[in-house]
N, CA, C and O atoms as a GROMACS GRO file, in nm:
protein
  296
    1UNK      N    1  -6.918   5.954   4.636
    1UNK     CA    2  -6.863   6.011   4.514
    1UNK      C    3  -6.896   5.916   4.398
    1UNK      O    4  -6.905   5.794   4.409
    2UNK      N    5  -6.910   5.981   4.290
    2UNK     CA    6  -6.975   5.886   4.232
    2UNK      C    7  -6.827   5.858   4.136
    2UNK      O    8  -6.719   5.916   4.146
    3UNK      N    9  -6.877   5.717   4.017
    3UNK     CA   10  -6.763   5.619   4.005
    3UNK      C   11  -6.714   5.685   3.868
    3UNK      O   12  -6.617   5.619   3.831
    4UNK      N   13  -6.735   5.770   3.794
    4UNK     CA   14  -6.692   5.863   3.734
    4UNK      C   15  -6.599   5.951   3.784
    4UNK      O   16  -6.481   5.933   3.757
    5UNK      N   17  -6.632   6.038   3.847
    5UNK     CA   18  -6.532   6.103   3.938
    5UNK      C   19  -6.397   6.029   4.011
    5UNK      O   20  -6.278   6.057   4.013
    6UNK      N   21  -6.466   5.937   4.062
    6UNK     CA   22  -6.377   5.854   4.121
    6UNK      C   23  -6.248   5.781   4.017
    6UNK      O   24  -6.133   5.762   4.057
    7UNK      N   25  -6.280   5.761   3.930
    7UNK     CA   26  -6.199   5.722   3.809
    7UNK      C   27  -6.113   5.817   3.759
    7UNK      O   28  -5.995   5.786   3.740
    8UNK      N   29  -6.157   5.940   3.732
    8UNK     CA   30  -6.115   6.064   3.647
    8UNK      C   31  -6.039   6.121   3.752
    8UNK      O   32  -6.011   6.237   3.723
    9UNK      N   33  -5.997   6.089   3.858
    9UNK     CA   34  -5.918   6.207   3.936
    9UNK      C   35  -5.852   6.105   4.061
    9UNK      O   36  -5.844   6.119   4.183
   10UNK      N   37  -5.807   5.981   3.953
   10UNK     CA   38  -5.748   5.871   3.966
   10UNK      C   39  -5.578   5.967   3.930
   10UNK      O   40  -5.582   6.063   3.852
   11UNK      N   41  -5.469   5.932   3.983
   11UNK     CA   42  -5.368   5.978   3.900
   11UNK      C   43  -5.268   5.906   3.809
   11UNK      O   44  -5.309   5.792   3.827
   12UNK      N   45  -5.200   5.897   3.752
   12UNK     CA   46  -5.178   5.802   3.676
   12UNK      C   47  -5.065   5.727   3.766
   12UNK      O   48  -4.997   5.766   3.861
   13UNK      N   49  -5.074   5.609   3.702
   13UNK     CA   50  -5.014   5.476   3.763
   13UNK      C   51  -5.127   5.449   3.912
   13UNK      O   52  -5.125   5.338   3.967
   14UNK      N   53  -5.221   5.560   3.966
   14UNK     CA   54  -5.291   5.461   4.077
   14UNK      C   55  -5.369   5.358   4.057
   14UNK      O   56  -5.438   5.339   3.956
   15UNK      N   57  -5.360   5.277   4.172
   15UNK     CA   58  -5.429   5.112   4.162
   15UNK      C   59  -5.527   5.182   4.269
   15UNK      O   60  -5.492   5.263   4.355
   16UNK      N   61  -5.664   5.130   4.243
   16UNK     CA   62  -5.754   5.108   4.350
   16UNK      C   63  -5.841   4.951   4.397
   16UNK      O   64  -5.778   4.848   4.372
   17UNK      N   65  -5.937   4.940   4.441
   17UNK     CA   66  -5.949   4.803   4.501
   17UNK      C   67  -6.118   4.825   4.416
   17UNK      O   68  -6.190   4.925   4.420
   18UNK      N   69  -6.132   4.746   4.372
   18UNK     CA   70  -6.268   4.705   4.328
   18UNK      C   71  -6.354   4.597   4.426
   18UNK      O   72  -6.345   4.475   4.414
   19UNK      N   73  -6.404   4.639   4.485
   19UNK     CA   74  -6.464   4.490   4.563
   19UNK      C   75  -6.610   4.474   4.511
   19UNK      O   76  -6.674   4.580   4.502
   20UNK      N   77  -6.662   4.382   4.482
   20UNK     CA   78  -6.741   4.264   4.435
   20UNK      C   79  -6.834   4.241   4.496
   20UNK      O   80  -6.865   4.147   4.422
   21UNK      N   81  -6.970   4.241   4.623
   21UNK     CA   82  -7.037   4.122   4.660
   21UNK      C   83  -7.162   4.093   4.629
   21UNK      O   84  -7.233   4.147   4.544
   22UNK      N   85  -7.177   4.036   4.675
   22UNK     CA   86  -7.351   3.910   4.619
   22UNK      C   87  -7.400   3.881   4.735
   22UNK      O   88  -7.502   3.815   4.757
   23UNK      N   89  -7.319   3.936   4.820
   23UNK     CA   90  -7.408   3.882   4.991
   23UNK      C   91  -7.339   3.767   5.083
   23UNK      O   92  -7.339   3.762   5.206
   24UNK      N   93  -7.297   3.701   5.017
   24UNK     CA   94  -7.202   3.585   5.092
   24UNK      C   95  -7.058   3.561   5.030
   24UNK      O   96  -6.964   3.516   5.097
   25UNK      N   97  -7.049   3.600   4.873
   25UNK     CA   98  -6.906   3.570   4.877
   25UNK      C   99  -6.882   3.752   4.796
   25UNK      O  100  -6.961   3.819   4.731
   26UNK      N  101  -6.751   3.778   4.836
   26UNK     CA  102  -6.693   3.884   4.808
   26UNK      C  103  -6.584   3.841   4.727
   26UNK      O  104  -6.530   3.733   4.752
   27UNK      N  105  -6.526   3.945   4.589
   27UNK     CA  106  -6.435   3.926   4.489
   27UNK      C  107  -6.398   4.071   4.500
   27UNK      O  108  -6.489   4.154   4.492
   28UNK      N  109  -6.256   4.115   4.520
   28UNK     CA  110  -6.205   4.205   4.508
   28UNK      C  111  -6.067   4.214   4.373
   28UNK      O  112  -5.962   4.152   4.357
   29UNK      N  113  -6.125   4.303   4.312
   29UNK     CA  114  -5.982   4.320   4.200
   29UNK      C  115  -5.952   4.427   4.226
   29UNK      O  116  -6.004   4.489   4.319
   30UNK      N  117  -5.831   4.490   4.126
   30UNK     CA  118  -5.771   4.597   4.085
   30UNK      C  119  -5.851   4.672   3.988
   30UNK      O  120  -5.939   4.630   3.913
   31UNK      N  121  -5.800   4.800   4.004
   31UNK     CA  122  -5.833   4.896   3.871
   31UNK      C  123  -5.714   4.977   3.881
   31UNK      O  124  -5.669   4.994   3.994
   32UNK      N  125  -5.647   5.040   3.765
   32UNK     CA  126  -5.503   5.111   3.752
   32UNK      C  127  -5.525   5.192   3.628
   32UNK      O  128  -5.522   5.133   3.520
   33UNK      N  129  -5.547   5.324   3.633
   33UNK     CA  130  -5.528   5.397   3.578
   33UNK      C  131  -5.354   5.410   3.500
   33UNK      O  132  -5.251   5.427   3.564
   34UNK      N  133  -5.363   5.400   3.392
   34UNK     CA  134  -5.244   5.406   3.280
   34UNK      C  135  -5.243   5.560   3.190
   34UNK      O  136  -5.147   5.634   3.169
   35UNK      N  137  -5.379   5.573   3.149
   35UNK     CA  138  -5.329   5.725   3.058
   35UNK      C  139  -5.507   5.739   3.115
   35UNK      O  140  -5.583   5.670   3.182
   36UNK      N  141  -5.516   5.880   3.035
   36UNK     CA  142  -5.605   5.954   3.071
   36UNK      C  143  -5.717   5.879   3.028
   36UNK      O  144  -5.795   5.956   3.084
   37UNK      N  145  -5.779   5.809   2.985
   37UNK     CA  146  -5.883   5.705   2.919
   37UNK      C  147  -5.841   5.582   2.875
   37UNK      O  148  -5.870   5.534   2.766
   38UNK      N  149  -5.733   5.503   3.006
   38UNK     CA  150  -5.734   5.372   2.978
   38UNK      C  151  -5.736   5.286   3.101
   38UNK      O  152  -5.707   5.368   3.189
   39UNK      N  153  -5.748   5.208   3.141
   39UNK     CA  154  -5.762   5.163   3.288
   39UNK      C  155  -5.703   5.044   3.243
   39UNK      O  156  -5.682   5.031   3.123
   40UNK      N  157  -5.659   4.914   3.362
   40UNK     CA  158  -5.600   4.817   3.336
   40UNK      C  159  -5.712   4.766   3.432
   40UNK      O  160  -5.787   4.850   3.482
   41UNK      N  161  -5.725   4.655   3.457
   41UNK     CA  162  -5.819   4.560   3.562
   41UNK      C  163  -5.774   4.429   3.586
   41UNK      O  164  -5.809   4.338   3.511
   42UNK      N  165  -5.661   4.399   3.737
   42UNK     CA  166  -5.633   4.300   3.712
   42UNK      C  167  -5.703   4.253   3.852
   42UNK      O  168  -5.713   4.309   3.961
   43UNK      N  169  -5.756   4.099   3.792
   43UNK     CA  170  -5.822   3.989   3.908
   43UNK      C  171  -5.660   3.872   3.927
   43UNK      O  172  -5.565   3.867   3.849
   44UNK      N  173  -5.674   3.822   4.010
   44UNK     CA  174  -5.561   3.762   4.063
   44UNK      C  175  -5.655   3.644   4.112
   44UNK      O  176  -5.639   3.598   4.225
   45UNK      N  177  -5.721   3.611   4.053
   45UNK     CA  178  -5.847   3.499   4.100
   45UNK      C  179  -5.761   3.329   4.031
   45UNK      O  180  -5.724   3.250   4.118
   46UNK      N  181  -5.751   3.311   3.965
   46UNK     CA  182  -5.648   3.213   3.861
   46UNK      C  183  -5.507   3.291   3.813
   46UNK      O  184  -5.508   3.331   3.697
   47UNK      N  185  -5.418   3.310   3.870
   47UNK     CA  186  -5.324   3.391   3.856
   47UNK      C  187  -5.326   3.498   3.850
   47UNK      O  188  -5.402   3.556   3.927
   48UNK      N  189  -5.230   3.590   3.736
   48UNK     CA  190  -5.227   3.765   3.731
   48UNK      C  191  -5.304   3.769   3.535
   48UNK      O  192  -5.256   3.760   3.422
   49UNK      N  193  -5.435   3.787   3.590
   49UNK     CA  194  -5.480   3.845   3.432
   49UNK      C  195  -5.521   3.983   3.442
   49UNK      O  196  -5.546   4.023   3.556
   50UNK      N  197  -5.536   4.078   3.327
   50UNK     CA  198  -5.530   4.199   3.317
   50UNK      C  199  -5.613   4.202   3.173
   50UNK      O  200  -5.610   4.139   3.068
   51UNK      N  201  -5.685   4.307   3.229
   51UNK     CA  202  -5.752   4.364   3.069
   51UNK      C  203  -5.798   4.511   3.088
   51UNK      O  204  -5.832   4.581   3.183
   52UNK      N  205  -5.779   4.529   2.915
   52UNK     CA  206  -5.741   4.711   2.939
   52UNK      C  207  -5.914   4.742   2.887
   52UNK      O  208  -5.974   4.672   2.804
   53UNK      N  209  -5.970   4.860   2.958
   53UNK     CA  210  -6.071   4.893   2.939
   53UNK      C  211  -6.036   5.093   2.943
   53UNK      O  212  -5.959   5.159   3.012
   54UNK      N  213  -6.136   5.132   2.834
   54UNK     CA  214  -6.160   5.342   2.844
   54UNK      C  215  -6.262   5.346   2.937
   54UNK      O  216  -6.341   5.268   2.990
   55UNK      N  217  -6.228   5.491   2.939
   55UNK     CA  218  -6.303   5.518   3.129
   55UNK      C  219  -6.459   5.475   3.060
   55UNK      O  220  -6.483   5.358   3.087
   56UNK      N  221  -6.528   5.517   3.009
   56UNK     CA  222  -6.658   5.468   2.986
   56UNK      C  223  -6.695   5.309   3.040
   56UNK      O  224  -6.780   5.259   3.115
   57UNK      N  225  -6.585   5.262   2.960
   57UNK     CA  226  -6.576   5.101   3.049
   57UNK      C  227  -6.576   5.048   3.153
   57UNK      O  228  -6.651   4.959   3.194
   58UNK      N  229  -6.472   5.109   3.216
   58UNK     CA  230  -6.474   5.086   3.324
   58UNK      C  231  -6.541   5.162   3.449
   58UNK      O  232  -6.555   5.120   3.564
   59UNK      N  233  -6.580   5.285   3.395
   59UNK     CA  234  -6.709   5.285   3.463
   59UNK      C  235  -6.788   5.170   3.485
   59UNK      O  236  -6.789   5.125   3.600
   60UNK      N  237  -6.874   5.099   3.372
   60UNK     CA  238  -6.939   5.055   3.336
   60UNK      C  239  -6.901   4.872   3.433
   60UNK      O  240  -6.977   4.786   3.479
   61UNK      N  241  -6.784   4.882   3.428
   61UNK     CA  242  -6.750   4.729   3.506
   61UNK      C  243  -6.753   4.748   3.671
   61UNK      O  244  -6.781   4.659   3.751
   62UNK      N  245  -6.710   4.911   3.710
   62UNK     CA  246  -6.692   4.905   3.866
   62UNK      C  247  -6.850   4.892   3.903
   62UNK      O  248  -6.887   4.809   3.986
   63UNK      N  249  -6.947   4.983   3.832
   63UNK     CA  250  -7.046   4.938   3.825
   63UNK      C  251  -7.135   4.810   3.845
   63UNK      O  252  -7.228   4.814   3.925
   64UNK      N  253  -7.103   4.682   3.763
   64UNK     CA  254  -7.105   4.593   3.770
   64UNK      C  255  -7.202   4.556   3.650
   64UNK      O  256  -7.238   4.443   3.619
   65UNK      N  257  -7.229   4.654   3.600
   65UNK     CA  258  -7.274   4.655   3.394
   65UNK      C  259  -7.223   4.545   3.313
   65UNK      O  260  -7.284   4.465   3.242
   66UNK      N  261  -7.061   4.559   3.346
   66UNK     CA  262  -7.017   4.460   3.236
   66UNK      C  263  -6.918   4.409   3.333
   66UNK      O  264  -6.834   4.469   3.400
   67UNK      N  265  -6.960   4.217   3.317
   67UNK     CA  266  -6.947   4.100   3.393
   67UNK      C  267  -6.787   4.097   3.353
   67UNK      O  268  -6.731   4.123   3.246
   68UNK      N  269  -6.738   4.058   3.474
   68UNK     CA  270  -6.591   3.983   3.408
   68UNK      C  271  -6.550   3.885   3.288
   68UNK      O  272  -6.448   3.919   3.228
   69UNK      N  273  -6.589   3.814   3.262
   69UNK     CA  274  -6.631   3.720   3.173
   69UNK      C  275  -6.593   3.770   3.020
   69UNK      O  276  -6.523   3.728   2.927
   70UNK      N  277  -6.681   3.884   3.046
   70UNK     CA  278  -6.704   3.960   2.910
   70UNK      C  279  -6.563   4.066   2.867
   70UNK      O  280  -6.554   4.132   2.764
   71UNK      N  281  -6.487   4.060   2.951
   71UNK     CA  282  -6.352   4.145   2.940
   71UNK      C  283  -6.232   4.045   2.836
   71UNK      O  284  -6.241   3.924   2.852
   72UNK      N  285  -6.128   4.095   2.739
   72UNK     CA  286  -6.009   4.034   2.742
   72UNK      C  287  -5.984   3.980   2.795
   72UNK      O  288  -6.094   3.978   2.852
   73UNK      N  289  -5.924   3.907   2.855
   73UNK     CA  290  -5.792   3.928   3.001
   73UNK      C  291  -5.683   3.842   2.922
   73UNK      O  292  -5.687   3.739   2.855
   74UNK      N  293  -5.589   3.928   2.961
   74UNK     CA  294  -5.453   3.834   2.895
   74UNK      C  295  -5.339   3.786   3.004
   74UNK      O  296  -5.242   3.721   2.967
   0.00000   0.00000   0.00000
């Protein structure tokens, strides 16, 4: 299914698991749908950070388009 779909028929308040790999190390976060075009993304890598991304975005991050790095996180 592709990660559009997969996002959009998310229901609100669900968390799903983002997993990460490169071949040897694996990073798994969150993704949490909040309203109809807002997602939350929290990594728990250095504590609880969170940054809000629209579905375009986060398309674009489950993807792996746009690096963590490059997010808010508060």
């Amino acid at each position: 299914m592709k990660v559009s779909k997969q996002l959009t028929s998310m229901k609100l308040g669900q968390i799903k698991d983002i997993v990460f790999s490169s071949g040897v190390a694996r990073v798994t976060r969150e993704i949490e749908k909040v309203e109809q075009n807002v997602f939350y993304v929290h990594d728990f890598s250095s504590g609880w950070l969170t940054a809000e991304l629209n579905l375009n975005d986060a398309i674009k991050f489950c993807k792996g388009e746009i690096k963590p790095l490059e997010l808010l996180w508060e």
